[in-house]
C-alpha positions as a Python dict, from the first residue, in 0.01 Angstrom:
ca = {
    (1, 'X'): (0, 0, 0),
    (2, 'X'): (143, 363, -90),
    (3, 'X'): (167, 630, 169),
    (4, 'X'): (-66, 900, 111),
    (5, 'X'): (155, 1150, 255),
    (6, 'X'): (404, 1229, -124),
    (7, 'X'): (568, 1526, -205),
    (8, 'X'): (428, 1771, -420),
    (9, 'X'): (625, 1848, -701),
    (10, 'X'): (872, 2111, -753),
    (11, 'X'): (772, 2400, -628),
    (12, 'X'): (615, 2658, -792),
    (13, 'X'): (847, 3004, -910),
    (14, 'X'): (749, 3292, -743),
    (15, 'X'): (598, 3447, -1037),
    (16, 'X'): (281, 3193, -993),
    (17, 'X'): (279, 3275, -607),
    (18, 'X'): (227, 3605, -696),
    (19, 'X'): (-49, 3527, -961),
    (20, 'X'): (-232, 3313, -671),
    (21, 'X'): (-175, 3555, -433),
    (22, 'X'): (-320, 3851, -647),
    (23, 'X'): (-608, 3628, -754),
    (24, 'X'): (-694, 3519, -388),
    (25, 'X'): (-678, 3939, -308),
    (26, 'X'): (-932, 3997, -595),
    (27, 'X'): (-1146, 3718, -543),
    (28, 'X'): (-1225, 3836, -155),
    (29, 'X'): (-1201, 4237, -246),
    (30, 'X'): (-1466, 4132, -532),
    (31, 'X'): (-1659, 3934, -273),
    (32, 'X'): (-1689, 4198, -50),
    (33, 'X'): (-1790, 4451, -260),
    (34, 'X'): (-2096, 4288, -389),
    (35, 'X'): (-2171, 4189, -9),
    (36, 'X'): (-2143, 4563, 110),
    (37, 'X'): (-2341, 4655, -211),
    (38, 'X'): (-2593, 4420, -148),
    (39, 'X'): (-2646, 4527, 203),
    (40, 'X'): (-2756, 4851, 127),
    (41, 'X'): (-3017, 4750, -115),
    (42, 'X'): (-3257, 4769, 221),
    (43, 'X'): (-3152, 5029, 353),
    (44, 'X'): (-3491, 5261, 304),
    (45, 'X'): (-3692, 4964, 435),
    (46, 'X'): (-3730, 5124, 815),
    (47, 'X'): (-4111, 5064, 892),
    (48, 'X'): (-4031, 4692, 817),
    (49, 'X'): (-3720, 4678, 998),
    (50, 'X'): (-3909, 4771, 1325),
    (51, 'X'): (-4207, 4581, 1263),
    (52, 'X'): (-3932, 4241, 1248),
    (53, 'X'): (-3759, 4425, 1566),
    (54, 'X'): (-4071, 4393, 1769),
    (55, 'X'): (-4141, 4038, 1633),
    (56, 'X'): (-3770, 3942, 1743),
    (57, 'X'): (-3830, 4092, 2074),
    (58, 'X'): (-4173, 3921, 2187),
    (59, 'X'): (-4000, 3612, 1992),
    (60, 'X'): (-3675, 3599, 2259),
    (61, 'X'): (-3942, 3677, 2561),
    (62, 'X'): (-4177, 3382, 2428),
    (63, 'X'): (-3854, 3148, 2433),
    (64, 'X'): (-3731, 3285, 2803),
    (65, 'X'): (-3424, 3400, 2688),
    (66, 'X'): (-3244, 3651, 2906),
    (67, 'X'): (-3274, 4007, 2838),
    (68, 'X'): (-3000, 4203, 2633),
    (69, 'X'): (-3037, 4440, 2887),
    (70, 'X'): (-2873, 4222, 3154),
    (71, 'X'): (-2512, 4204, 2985),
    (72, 'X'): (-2558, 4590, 2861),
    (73, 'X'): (-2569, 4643, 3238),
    (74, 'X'): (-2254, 4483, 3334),
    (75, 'X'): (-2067, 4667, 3075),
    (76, 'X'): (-2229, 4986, 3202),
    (77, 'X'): (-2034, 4972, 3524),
    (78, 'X'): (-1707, 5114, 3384),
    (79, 'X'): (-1622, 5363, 3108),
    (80, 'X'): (-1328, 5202, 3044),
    (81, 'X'): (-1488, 4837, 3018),
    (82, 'X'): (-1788, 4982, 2774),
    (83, 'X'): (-1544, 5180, 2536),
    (84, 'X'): (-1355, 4829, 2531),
    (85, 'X'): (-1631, 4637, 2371),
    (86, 'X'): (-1756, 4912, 2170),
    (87, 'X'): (-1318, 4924, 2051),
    (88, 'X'): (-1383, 4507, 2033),
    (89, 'X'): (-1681, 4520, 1793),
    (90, 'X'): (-1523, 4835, 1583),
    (91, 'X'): (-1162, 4742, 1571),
    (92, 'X'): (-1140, 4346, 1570),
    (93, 'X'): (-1374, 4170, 1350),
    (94, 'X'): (-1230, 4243, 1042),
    (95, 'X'): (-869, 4263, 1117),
    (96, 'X'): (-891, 3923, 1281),
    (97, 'X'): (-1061, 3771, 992),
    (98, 'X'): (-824, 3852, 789),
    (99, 'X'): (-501, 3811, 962),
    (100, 'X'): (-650, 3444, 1020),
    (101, 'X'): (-704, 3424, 620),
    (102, 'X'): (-312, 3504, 572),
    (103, 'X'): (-187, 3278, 811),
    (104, 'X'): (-404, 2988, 692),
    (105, 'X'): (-272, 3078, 324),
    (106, 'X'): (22, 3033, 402),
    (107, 'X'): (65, 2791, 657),
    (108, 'X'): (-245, 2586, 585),
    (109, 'X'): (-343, 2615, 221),
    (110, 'X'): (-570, 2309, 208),
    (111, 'X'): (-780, 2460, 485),
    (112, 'X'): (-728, 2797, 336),
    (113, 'X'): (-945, 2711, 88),
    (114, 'X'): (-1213, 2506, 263),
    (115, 'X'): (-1257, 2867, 530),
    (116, 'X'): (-1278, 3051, 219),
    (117, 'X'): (-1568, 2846, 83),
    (118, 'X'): (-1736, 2860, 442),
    (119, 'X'): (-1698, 3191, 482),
    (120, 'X'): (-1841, 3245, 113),
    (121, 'X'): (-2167, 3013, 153),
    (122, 'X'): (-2205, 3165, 558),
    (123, 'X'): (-2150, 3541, 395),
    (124, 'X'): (-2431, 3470, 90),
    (125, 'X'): (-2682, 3367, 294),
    (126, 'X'): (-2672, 3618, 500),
    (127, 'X'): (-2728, 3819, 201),
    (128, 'X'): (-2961, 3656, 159),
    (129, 'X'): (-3122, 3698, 484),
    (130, 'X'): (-3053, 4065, 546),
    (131, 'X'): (-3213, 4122, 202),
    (132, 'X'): (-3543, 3921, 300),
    (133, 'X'): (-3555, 4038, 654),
    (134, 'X'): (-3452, 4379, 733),
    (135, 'X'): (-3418, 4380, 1091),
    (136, 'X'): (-3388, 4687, 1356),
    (137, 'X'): (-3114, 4602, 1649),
    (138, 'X'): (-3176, 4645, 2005),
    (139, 'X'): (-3014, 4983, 2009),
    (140, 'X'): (-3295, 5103, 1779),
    (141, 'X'): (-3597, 4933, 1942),
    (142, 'X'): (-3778, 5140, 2281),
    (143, 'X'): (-3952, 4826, 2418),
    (144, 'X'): (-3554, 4724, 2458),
    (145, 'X'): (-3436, 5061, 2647),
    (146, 'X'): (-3130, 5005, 2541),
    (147, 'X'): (-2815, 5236, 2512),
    (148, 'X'): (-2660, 5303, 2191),
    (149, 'X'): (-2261, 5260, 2344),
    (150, 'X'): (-2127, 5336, 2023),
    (151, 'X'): (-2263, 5682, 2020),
    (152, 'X'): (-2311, 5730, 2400),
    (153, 'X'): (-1924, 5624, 2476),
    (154, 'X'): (-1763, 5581, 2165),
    (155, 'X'): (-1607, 5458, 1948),
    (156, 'X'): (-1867, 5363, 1693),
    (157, 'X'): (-1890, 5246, 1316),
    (158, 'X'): (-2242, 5415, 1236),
    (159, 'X'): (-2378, 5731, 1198),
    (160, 'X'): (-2635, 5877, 1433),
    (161, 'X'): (-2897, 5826, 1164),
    (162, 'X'): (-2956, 5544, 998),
    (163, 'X'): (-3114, 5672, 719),
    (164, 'X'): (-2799, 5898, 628),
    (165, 'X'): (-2543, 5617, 662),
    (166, 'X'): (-2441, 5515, 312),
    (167, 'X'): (-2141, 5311, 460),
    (168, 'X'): (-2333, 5073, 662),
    (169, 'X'): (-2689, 4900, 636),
    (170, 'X'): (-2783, 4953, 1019),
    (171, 'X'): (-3082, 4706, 966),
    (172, 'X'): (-2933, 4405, 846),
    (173, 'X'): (-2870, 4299, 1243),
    (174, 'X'): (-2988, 3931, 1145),
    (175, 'X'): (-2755, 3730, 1090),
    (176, 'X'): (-2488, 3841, 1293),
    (177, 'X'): (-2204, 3812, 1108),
    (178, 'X'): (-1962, 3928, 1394),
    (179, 'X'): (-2057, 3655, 1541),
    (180, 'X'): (-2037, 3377, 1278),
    (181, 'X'): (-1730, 3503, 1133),
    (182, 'X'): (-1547, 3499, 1495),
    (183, 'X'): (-1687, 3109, 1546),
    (184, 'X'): (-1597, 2990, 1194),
    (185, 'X'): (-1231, 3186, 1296),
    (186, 'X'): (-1238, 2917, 1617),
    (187, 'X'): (-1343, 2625, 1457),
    (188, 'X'): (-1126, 2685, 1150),
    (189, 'X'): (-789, 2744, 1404),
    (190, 'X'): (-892, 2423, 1608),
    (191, 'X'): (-958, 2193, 1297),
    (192, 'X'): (-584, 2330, 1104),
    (193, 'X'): (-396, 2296, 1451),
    (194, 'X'): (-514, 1979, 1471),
    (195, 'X'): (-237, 1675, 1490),
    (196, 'X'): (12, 1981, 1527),
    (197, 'X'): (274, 2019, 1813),
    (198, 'X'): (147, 1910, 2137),
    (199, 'X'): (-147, 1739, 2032),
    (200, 'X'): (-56, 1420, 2019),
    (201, 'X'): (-315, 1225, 2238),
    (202, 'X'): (-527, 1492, 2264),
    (203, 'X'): (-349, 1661, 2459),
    (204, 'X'): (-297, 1956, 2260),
    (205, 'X'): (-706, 1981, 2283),
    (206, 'X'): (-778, 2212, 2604),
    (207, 'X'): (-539, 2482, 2477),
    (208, 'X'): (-714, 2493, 2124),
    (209, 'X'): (-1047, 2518, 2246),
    (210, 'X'): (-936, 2866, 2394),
    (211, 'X'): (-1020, 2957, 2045),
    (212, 'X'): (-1332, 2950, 2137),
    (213, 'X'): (-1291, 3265, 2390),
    (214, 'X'): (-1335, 3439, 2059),
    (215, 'X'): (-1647, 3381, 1930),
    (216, 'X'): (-1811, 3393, 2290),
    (217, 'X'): (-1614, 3768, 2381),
    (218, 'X'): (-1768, 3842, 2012),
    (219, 'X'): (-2136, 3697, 2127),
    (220, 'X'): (-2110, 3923, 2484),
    (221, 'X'): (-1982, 4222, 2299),
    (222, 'X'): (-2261, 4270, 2013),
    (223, 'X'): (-2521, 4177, 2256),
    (224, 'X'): (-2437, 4445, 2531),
    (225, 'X'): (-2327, 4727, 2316),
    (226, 'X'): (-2684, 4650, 2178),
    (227, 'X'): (-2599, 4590, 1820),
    (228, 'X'): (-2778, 4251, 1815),
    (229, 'X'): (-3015, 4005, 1980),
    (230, 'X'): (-2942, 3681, 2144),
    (231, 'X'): (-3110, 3557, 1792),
    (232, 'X'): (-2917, 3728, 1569),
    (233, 'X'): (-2607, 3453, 1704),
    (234, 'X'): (-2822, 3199, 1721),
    (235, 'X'): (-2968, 3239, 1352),
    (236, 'X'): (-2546, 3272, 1247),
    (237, 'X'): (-2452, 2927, 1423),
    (238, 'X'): (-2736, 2717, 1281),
    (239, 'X'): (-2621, 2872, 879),
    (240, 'X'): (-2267, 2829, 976),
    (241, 'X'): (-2339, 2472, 1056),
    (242, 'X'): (-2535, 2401, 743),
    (243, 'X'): (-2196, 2574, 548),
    (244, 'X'): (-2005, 2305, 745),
    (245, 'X'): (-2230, 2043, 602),
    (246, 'X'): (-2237, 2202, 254),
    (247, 'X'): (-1852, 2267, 196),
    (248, 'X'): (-1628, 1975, 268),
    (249, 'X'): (-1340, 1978, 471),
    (250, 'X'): (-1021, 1883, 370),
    (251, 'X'): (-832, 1595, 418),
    (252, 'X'): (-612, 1468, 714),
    (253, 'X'): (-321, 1421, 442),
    (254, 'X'): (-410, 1778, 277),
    (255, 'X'): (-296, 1981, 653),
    (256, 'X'): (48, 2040, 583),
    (257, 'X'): (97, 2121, 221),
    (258, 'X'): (350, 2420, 288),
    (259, 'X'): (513, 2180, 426),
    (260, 'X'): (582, 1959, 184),
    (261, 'X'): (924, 2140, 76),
    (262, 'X'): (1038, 2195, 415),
    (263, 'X'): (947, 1926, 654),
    (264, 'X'): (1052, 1619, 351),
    (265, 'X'): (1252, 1457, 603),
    (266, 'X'): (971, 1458, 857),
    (267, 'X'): (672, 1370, 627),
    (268, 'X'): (893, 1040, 493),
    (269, 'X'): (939, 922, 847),
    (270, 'X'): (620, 924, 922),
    (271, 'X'): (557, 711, 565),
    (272, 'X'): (852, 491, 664),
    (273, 'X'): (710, 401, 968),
    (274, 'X'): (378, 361, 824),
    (275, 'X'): (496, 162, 497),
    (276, 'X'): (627, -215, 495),
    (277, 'X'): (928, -378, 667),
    (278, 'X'): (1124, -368, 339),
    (279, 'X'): (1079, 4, 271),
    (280, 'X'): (1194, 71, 652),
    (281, 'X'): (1520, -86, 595),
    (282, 'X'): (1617, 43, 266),
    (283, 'X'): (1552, 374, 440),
    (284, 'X'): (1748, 293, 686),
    (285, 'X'): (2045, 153, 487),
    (286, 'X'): (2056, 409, 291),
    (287, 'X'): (1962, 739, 488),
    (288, 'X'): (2231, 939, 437),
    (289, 'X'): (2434, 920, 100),
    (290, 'X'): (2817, 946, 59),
    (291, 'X'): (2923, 660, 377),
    (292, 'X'): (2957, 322, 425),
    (293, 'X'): (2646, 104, 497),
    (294, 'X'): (2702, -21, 830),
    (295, 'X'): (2776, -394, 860),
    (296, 'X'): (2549, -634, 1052),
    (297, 'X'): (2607, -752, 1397),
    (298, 'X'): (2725, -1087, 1272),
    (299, 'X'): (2941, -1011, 1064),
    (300, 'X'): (3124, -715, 1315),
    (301, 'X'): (3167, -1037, 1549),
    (302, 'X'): (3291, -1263, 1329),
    (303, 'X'): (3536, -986, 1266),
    (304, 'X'): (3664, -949, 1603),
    (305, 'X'): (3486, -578, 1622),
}
């Protein structure tokens, strides 16, 4: 049976990098734009945005799920703890969903592409769904009596009025995509980390789920600054698992493709020690080129060595 784990080829020049590279860059900057475009195709939709806002909140009362109000109120007992999660929601979702993007492209390209696709199918349906159902957040709604923290403490990433804010869609609260981006972020860190240094066993487990500190800091953040409802996450998770389910993941031999060039030496011990008795010993006989195959144990006796 042949090891699954081969090398790759020759590596490609860097003129062919480059053209990847610049054709990953367009293909997300393209993306983007027709999301952002396609969010503010509801923006003058305002008496149905409230009319869903005051479903949403009878809908979360109905189900018994704590008030939004009850995590605003916790970051109301600092300035300094408020203008941190207002900083948190501003400042860190897109940053960290990128920086994750470049460090999966180039350390993980397999998985690279199967966050990519996630992110793609998560990021259309929402489209989707902020198209269908314009949607009013807390911030917005006076049954909530809620504080806008953006504009009360600063900083904040919409104008005062919604209607005059040509940067932002301020009623496309469901789906949150804060949220599903930061949890697809965890999940995709946990699943490329996995089998890496310190894992073995397991053990490596506890300190990847810390990931997950992410995505719940995320949940806790757009929730108290009043940007979203407890909904708006849980309507994220459930299409972020069906993108799981749609997109497959990679393979367990597909993890380490960068490292293909520079880990050969580890990648065929690991086939060695996984291939048959014969290939084990020709590898070991002949492991290092240039100097004399070492002579059996019999024969150094019979020697007198």
């Amino acid at each position: 049976m042949t090891a699954h784990t081969t090398p790759a080829g020759p590596a490609a020049g860097p003129r062919a990098a480059r053209r990847r590279l610049i054709r990953e860059l367009l293909l997300v900057a393209g993306f983007f734009t027709v999301y952002k475009a396609g969010r503010l195709l509801s923006t003058d939709r305002t008496g149905e945005a409230f009319r869903n806002a005051d479903r949403i909140w009878d809908a979360e009362r109905l189900l018994h799920l704590p008030g939004e109000g009850a995590v605003q109120r916790l970051l109301l007992h600092g300035d300094a703890l408020v203008t941190t999660a207002n900083t948190y929601y501003a400042a860190v979702h897109f940053p960290a969903t990128a920086l994750f993007l470049i460090w999966l492209y180039i350390r993980r390209p397999a998985h690279y592409l199967w966050t990519r696709r996630v992110l793609a199918v998560l990021t259309g349906a929402a489209l989707v769904l902020h198209l269908a159902y314009p949607l009013a957040p807390p911030r917005m709604l006076p049954a909530a009596r809620l504080i806008d923290t953006g504009q009360v403490y600063g900083p904040t990433v919409y104008r005062a009025a919604p209607d005059a804010d040509t940067l932002a869609n301020q009623f496309a609260a469901m789906p949150s995509l804060h949220f599903g981006w930061a949890l697809m972020l965890a999940i995709g860190v946990i699943v490329a980390t996995r089998g890496g240094r310190g894992a073995k066993g397991g053990k490596g487990l506890p300190w990847r789920l810390l990931w997950l500190l992410h995505p719940l800091v995320t949940l806790l953040v757009i929730v108290g600054t009043a940007n979203h409802y407890w909904l708006d996450a849980v309507v994220a998770a459930a299409l972020l698992g069906l993108a799981l389910l749609v997109v497959p993941r990679p393979r367990a031999g597909d993890r380490d493709d960068t490292g293909a060039g520079r880990d050969t030496g580890r990648d065929t011990g690991r086939d060695s020690e996984a291939g048959t008795g014969a290939d084990v010993g020709a590898g070991a006989e002949g492991a290092v080129r240039g100097l004399p195959r070492q002579k059996s144990t019999a024969a150094a006796v019979g020697a007198g060595k």
